[in-house]
N, C-alpha and C positions, 0 to 999 in steps of 0.2 A: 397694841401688840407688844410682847416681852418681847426685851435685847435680850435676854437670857436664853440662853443653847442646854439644852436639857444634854447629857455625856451621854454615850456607849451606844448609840444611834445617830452617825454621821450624817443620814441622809433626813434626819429632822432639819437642819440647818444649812444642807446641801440642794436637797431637792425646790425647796422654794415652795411655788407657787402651783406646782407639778399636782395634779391628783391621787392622796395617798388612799381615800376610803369611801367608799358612795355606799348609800345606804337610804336604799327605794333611790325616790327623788331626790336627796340631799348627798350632797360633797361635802370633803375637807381636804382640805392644801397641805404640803406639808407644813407649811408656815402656821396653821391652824392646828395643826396634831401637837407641834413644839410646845404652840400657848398652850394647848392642853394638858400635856406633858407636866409643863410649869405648875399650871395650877396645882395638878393632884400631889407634884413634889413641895411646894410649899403648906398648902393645906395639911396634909400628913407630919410635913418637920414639926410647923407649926411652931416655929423660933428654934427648933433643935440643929445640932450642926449634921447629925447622922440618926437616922431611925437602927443602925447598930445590931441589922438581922434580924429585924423583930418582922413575923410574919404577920405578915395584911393577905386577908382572905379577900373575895370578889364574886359574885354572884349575879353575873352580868352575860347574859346575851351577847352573840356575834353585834358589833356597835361602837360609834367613836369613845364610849365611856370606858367598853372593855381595853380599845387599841390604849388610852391614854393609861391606864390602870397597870398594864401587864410590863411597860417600859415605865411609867412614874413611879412606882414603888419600888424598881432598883434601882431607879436615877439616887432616888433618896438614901440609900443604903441599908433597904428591905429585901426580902425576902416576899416576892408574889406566891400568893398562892390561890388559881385559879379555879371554882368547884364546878361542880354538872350542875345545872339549871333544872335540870329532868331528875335530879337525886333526890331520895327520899329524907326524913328530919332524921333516920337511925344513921345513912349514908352522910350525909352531914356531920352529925353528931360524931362518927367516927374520925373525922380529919380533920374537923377543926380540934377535936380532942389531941390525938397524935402530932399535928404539927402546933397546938401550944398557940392558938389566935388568939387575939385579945379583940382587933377588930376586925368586922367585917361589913365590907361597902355594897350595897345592893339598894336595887330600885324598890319604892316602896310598893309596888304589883308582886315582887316575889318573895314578899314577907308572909305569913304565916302563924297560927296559933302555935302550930306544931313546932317552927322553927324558934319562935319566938321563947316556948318554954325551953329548950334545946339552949340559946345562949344565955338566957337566964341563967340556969344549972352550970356553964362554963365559966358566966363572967364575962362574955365576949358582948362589946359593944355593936351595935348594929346601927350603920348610920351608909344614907347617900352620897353620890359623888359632889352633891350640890351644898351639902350638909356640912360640908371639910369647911374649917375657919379659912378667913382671909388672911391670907398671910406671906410674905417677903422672903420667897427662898435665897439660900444661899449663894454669893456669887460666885462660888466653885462648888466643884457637886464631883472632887475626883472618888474613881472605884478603883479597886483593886483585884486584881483575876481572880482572886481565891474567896473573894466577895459571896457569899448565898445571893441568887439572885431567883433561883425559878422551885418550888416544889409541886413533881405532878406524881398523883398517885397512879398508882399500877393498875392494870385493867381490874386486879381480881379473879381472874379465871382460873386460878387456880390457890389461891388462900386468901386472904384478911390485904385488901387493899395496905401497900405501905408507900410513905415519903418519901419521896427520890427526890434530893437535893442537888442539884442545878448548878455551878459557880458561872458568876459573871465570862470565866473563861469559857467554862465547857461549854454553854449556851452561842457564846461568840462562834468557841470552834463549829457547832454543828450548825450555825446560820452559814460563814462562809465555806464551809466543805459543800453542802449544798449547792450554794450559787458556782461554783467553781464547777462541779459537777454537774450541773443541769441544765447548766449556760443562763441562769438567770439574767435578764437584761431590765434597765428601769423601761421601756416601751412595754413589760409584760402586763396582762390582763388576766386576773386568775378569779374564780369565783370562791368563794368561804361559807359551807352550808354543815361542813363538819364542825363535833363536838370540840370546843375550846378549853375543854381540862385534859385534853391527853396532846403528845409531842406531834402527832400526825397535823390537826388544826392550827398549834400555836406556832411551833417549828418552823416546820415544810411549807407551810401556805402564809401566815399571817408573819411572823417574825422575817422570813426570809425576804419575802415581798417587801416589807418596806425597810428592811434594812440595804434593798440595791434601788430603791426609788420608784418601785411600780406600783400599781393599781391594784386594792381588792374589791371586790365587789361584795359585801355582805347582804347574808341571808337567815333571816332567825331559826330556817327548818329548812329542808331541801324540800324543794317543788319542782318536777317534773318539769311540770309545762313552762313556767315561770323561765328557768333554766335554759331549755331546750330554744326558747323564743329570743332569747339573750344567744347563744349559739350561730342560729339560725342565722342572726346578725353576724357574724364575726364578730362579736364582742371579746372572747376571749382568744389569749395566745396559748395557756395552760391549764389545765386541767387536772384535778389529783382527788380521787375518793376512794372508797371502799368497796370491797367485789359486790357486796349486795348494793351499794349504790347501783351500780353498774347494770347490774340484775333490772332493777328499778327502770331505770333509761330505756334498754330494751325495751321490757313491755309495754313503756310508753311508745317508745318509736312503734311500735307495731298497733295501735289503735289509730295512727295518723294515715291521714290521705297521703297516696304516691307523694305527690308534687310538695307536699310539708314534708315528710319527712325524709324526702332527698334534699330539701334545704337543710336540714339539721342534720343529715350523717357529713356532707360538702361540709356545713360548717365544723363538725368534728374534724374533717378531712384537713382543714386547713390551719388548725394547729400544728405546734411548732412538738408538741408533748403532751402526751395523756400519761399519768403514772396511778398505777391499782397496788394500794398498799394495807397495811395494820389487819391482815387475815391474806391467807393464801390463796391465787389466785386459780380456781379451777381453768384445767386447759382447754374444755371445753367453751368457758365465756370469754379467754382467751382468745379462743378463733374467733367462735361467734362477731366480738367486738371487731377485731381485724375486717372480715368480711361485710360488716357495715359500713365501718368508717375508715377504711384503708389503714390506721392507727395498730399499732402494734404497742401494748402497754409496756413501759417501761418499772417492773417489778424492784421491787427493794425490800430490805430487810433491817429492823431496827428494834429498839427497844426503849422502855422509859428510862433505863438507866445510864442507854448508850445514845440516844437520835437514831441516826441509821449509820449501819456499818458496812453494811455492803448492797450494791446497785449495780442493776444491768447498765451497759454501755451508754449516752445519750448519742453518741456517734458508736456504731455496730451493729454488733448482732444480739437483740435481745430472745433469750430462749426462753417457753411459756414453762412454768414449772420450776425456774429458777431463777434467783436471785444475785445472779453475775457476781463482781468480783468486790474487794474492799476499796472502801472511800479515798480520796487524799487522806491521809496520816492515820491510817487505822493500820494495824497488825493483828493478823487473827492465824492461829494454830489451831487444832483438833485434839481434844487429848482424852482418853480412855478414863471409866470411871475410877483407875487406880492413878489419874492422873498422868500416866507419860503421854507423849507425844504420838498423838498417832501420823504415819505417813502416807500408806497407801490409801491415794485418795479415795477409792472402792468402799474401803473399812468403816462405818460412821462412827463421827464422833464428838463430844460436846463443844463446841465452839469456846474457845477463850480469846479474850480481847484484849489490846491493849488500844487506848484513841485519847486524843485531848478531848475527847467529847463524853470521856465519862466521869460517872457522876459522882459528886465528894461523899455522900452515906444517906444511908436511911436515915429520916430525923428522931434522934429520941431513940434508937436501935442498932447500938451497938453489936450488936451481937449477930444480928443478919447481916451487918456490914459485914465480918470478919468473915463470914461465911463466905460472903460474895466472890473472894479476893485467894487467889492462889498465886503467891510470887509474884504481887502486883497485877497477873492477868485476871479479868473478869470473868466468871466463869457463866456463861449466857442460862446454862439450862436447857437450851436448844442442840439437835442431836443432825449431823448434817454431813454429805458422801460432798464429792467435788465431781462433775462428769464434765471433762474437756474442759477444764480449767473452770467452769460455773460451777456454785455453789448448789444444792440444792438441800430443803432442807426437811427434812423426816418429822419433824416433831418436838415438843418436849418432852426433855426426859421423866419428868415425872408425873404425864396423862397421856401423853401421844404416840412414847415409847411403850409395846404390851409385848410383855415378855410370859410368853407361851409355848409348854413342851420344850424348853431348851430354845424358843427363838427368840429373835429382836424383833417386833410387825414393828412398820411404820402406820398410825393410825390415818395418818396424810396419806401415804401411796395406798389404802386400802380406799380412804371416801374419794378420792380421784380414778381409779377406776368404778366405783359405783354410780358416779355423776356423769359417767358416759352413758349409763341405761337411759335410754330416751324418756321414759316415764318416773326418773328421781330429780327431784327439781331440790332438792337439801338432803344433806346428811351427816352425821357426827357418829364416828367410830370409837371406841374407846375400852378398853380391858375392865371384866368382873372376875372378881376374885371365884377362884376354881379349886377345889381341895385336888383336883388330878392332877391340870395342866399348868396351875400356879395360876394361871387371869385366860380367860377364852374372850375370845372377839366377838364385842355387843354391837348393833348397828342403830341407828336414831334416824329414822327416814321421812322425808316429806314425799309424798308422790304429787304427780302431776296428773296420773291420769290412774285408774286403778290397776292394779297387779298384785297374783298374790304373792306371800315369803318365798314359797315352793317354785314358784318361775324366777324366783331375784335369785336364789341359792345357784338353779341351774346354769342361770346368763353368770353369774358368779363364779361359779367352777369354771367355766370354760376360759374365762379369764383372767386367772389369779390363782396361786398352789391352794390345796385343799384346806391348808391351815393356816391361810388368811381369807378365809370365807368366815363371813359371820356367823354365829352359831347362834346368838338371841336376835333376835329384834323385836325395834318396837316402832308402831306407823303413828304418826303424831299430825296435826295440821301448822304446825310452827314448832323451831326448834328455839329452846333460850339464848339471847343471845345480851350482850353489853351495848352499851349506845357506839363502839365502834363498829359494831358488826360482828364479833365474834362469839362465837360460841362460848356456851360457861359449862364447859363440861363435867367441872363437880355437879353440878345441877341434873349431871345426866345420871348420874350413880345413884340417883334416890330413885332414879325411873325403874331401873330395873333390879332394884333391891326390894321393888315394889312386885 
């Protein structure tokens, strides 16, 4: 066992013997994630005193080699850079290109011809966690706040995934705003079935968890039953996925006999916290869930560049539809596309931020940094009214926002009223360019049961002004969505260009 304390994770050398990670049948201690820790930071210095921000990629499954990966390579004084397991070798080939890898650590099961010509062509070495030499890390390992510690790229849904750069601090800030906010405690139990390259997975669930000394439970894919049977238990205290997760669970609880599947909403019941994040939470699965599981989801709002910035109450009133108020040390105004201030909370308007949790620069791009940034506020892209002191939020400005005939639609307040039609089980709204009205509102629908346009338009009008009724649509059997769940609404523009 190493005397050596791996830095910026107190609960490596705090929590002991405490359970940090199980995975199927197998545990690890925290005394065990340290040695781990050590290892991949010696192996990596490899006799050097500082790896000096050089980014180490990771191609690693929810598992003890990712947890020791994502904290050993900024122990060392790197730069983690975590990718999708599910990404293709072009999806690859763009981020280890953009953030500049030389190595990348991966099990030899997710190597590939494809991948393989891919780091050929960059020069990037491709090697295991078992692979790293033997070797004697240093016996201080100090960091510095302003340290690169995390690069995760952006969903995509809306241009060319970029680098969002991580400091040792802002990483710190957005692990303890969390626990401070959520009441994270080390007796927590949380399960880990989401994707581990965006901030929802590493953040919220994995980073947080074992930086106050709790328990994760991983999972290589989310499984319904697997899951629900872990529940059913009271295994867990917390809970946190995505609305289509959520979706998912449903239709499982509903194949189950009475007496099962009232063990598994009771064991929903007896959680301390359910939270529905990284897409918007329709108010309909909202209730739905409530009605189940007595659980009232605790919605949030965040970004790759920021963590999250604003969260309904863990003690209040959480309201379905919105995303309550700002974190510990976040500062957020509204300001109008000519930039002032906007006041009347009524008026939407793009959200600017100020947090220690945001993020030091795109890597390698300059120049969408400077963008990013007005007077030091962050300027989010997201377009958002305030009702009764909650946030709520309308959309991005530049997909969600459709500006038609002289108005502003919300593409969000338009698929949340059509998710009420009993027979729309998905849908993504979004503006086509209009030589009359400037962009007319397109509709992307899943049904559940058949209906045609002509009955949706009607149940439509009745509920919503005339010119936020869809004027195209189009009936699909799945919408595109990103491994968070979100929709890729560029993807939807080629639908009805078509």
């Amino acid at each position: 066992m190493s005397t050596q304390k791996a830095a910026w994770f107190p609960s490596l050398h705090q929590a002991g013997e405490a359970i940090a990670l199980v995975d199927g049948e197998r545990s690890l201690t925290y005394t065990e994630l340290n040695d781990a820790v050590m290892r991949v930071v010696a192996g990596l210095l490899n006799g050097e005193e500082s790896l000096k921000e050089e980014r180490v990629a990771f191609l690693y499954p929810a598992s003890f080699d990712y947890a020791a990966l994502i904290i050993g390579v900024v122990a060392a004084g790197g730069i983690a850079v975590p990718l999708s397991v599910h990404a293709s070798a072009g999806e690859l080939s763009h981020c280890l290109s953009v953030a500049g890898v030389r190595r990348l650590l991966l099990p030899s099961e997710m190597r590939s011809e494809a991948l393989d010509g891919v780091c050929h062509e960059l020069g990037v070495e491709q090697l295991a966690v078992e692979d790293l030499p033997e070797a004697e890390a240093p016996s201080a390992l100090p960091l510095a706040g302003e340290q690169g510690a995390l690069i995760v790229f952006t969903s995509g849904t809306t241009g060319k995934p970029k680098g969002v750069v991580h400091t040792v601090a802002s990483v710190s800030a957005m692990v303890t705003s969390l626990i401070e906010a959520w009441g994270w405690e080390a007796t927590d139990v949380i399960p880990l079935f989401l994707p581990l390259h965006h901030v929802h997975g590493i953040v919220n669930i994995l980073l947080c968890a074992l930086w106050r000394g709790a328990t994760v439970d991983l999972y290589a894919r989310f499984d319904a039953e697997q899951v629900c049977q872990k529940v059913a238990d009271d295994r867990y205290s917390v809970f946190m996925a995505v609305p289509t997760i959520y979706v998912k669970l449903i239709a499982y609880l509903k194949t189950l006999d009475e007496a099962t599947r009232d063990q598994v909403t009771e064991g929903f019941a007896n959680m301390r916290l359910n939270v529905s994040g990284s897409a918007a939470c329709p108010v309909p699965l909202f209730d739905e869930w409530e009605t189940l599981t007595s659980q009232r989801f605790l919605e949030r709002y965040g970004m790759t560049e920021l963590g999250m910035a604003l969260s309904n109450p863990y003690e209040g009133e959480r309201r379905p539809g919105h995303v309550g108020q700002p974190l510990p040390g976040v500062v957020i105004k509204r300001v109008s596309e000519s930039g002032e201030e906007i006041i009347d909370p009524a008026t939407p308007g793009e959200l600017a931020v100020k947090s220690r949790t945001a993020f030091r620069e795109y890597w390698g791009n300059p120049e969408s940094t400077a963008k990013a940034f007005a007077d030091g506020w962050f300027l989010t892209g997201d377009i958002a009214v305030i009702d009764e002191g909650a946030y709520r939020i309308l959309g991005r400005a530049s997909i969600d926002i459709i500006k038609s005939g002289g108005y502003k639609l919300s593409a969000l307040e338009i698929e949340a009223t059509l998710l009420e039609h009993p027979d729309v089980s998905e849908v993504a709204v979004i503006g086509v360019p209009d030589d009359e009205w400037g962009e007319i509102v397109a509709a992307a629908v899943v049904l559940a049961n058949s209906v045609s346009e002509d009955d949706l338009v009607r149940w439509s009008r009745e509920r919503m002004s005339g010119y936020k009724v869809p004027r195209e649509w189009i009936f699909a059997e799945a919408l595109p969505r990103n491994a968070l769940g979100k929709v890729t609404k560029p993807s939807l523009s080629a639908w009805f260009e078509g």
